[in-house]
C-alpha positions as CSV (number, residue, x, y, z in Angstrom):
1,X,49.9,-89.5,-102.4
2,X,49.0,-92.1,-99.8
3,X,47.6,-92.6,-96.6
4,X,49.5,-94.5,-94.0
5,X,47.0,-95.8,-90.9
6,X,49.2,-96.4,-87.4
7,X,46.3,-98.4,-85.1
8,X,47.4,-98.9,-81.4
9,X,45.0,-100.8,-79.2
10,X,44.1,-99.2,-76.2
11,X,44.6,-100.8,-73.2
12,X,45.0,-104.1,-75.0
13,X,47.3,-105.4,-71.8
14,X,45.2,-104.8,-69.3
15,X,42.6,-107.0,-69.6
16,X,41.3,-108.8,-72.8
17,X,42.1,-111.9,-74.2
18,X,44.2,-110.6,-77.5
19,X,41.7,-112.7,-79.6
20,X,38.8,-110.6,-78.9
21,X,40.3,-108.3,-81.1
22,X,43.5,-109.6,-83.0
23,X,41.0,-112.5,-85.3
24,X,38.2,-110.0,-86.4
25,X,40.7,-107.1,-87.0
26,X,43.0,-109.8,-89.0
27,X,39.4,-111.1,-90.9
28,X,38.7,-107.8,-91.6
29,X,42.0,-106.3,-93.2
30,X,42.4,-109.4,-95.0
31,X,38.6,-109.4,-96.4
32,X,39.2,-106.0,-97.6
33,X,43.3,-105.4,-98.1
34,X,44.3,-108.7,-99.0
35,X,47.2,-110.6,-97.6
36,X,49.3,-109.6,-94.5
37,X,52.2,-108.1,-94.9
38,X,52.0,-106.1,-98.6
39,X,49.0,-103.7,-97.9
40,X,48.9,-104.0,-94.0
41,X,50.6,-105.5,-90.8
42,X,50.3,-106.6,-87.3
43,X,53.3,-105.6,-85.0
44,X,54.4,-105.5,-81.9
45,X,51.6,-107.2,-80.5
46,X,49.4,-104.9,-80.7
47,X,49.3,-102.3,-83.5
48,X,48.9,-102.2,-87.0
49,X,49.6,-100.4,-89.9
50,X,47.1,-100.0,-93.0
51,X,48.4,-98.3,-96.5
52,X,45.7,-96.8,-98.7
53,X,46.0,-95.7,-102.3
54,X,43.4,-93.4,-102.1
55,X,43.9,-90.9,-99.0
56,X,40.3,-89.7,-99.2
57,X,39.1,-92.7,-98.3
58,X,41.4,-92.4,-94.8
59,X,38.9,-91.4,-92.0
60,X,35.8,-93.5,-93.7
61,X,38.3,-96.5,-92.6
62,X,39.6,-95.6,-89.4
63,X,36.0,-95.3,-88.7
64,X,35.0,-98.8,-90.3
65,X,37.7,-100.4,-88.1
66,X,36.9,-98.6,-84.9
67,X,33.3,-99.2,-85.4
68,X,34.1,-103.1,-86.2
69,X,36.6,-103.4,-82.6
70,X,33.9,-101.8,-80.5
71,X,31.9,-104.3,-81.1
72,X,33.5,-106.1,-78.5
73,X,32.7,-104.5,-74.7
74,X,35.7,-102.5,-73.4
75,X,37.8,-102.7,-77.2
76,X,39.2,-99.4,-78.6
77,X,41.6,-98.1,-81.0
78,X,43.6,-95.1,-81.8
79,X,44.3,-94.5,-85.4
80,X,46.8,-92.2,-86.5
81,X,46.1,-91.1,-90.0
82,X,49.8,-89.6,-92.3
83,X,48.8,-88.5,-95.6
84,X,52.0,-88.1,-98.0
85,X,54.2,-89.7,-100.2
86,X,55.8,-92.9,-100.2
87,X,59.5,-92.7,-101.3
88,X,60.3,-96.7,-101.2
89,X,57.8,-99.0,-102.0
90,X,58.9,-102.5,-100.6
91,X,56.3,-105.6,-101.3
92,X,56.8,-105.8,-97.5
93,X,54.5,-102.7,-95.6
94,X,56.8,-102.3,-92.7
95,X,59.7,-101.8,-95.4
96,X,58.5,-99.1,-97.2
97,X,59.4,-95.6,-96.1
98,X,57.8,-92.1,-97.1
99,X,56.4,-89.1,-95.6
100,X,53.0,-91.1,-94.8
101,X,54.5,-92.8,-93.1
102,X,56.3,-91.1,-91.1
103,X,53.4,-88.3,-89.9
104,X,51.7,-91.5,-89.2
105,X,54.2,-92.8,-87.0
106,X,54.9,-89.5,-85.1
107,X,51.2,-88.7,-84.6
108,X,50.4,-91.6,-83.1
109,X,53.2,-91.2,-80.0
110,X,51.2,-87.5,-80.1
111,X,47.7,-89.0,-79.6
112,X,48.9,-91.5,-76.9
113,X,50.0,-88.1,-75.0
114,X,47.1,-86.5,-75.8
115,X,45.2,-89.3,-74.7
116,X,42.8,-89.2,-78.3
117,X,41.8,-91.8,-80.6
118,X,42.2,-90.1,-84.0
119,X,43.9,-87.7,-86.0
120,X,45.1,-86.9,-89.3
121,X,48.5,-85.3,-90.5
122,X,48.9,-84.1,-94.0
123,X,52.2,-81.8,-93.8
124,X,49.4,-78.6,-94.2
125,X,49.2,-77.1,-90.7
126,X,45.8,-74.9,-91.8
127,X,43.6,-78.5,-93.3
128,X,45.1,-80.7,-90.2
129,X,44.2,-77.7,-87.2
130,X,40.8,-77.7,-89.4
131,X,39.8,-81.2,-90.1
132,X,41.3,-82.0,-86.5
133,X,39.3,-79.6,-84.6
134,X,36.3,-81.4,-86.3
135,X,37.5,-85.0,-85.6
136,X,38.0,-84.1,-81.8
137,X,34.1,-83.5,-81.9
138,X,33.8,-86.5,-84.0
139,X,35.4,-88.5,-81.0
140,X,33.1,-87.0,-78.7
141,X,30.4,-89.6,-79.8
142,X,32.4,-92.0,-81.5
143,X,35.1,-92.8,-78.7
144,X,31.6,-93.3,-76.8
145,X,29.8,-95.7,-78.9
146,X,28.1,-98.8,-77.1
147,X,28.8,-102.4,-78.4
148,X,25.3,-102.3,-79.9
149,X,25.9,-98.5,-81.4
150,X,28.6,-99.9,-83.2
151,X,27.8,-103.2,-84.3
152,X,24.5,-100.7,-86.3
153,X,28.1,-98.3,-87.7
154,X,29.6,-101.5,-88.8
155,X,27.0,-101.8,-91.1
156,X,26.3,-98.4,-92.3
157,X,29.8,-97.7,-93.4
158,X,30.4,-100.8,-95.1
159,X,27.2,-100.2,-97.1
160,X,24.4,-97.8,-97.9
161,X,21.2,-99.6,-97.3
162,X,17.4,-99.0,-96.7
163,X,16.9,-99.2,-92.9
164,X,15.3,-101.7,-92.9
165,X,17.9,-104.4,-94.1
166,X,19.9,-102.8,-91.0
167,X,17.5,-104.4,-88.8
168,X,16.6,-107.6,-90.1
169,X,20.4,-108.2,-90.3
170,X,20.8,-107.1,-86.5
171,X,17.4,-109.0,-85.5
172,X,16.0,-105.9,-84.3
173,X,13.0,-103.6,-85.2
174,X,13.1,-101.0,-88.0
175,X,12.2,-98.5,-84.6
176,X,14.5,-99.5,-82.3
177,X,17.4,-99.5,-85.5
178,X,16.5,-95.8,-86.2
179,X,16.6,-94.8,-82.7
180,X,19.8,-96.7,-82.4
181,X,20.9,-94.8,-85.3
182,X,20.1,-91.8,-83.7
183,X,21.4,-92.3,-80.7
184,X,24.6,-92.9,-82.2
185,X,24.8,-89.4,-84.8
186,X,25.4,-91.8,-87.4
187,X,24.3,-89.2,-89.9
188,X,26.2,-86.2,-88.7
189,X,29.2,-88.9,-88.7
190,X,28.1,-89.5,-92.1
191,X,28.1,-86.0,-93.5
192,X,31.4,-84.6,-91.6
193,X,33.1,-87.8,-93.2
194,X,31.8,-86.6,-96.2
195,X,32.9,-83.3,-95.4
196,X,36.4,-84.0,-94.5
197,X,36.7,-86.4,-97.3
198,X,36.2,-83.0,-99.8
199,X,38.6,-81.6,-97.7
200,X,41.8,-83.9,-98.9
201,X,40.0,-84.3,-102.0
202,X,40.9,-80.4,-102.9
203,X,44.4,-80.5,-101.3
204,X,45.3,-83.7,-103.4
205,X,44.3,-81.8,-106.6
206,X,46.4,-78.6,-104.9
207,X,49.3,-80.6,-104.5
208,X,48.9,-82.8,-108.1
């Protein structure tokens, strides 16, 4: 099993200078995917599409990637999340076909109706109306994160540090971190990643 990621800037049209997020969102999947084109893929302008090898690992990402564009004032993303199989496995992303990506692809036309910013699709109607129902809370705070709120995310889902190298890396006091941090639920995020990363844990071991 895989996880396909379908990212669709919102708004990206209207008013930004396609820099502002194309370069860092490029930087970043290349820092971390390595090159464009066999793991991920700019298209159309203005999406992308991310395969991971280990599905689990599927909302901790979409999450590292939002956090990363809303750095930038006025920035989002909607991430559609397919969890499947991939059938053909082309060295080219955009070539391959499977049912990842294909939930992926069809859930992000449904979250552009919906007007929402994430979702997952596994195929399992009881884990997606479950972990779904939770993400929609998730978005409550994440879709609502200042720049600063998520330059402090950026950080904390990249890597697990004492709070203090937080701030001296933000130039900020260790107070004014920790009530950034709170401000921002970064720990509830934390722990219902965590929870919803069990969650697809168990249904890949269902399904092996």
């Amino acid at each position: 099993m895989i996880a396909i990621l379908t990212g669709d800037m919102i708004a990206s049209r209207k008013q930004f200078d396609t820099n502002l997020w194309l370069l860092p969102l490029k930087a970043w999947l290349a820092l971390h995917f390595g090159e464009q084109g066999i793991a991920w893929d700019i298209y159309r302008g203005d999406s992308f599409q991310l395969k991971l090898s280990r599905p689990a690992e599927a909302l901790k990402t979409a999450i590292q990637i939002k956090s990363m564009l809303k750095q930038t004032k006025g920035i989002d993303v909607r991430i559609a999340i397919g969890i499947g199989n991939e059938n053909y496995t082309s060295q080219k992303i955009m070539e391959s076909q499977g049912s990842a990506f294909i939930r992926s692809g069809e859930l992000v036309d449904k979250l552009k109706k919906r007007k929402q910013s994430m979702a997952i699709s596994t195929g399992n109607e009881n884990l997606d109306d479950e972990v779904n129902l939770i993400i929609r809370l998730l978005l409550l705070t994440l879709d609502h994160w200042s720049p600063a709120e998520a330059s402090l995310a950026s950080l904390i889902f990249a890597k697990t540090q004492p709070i203090h190298v937080y701030a001296q890396t933000l130039g900020i006091s260790i107070s004014t971190t920790s009530e950034r941090k709170k401000r921002a639920h970064l720990q509830e995020i934390i722990d219902v990643e965590q929870f919803i990363r069990s969650k697809i844990e168990s249904y890949e071991q269902g399904m092996g």
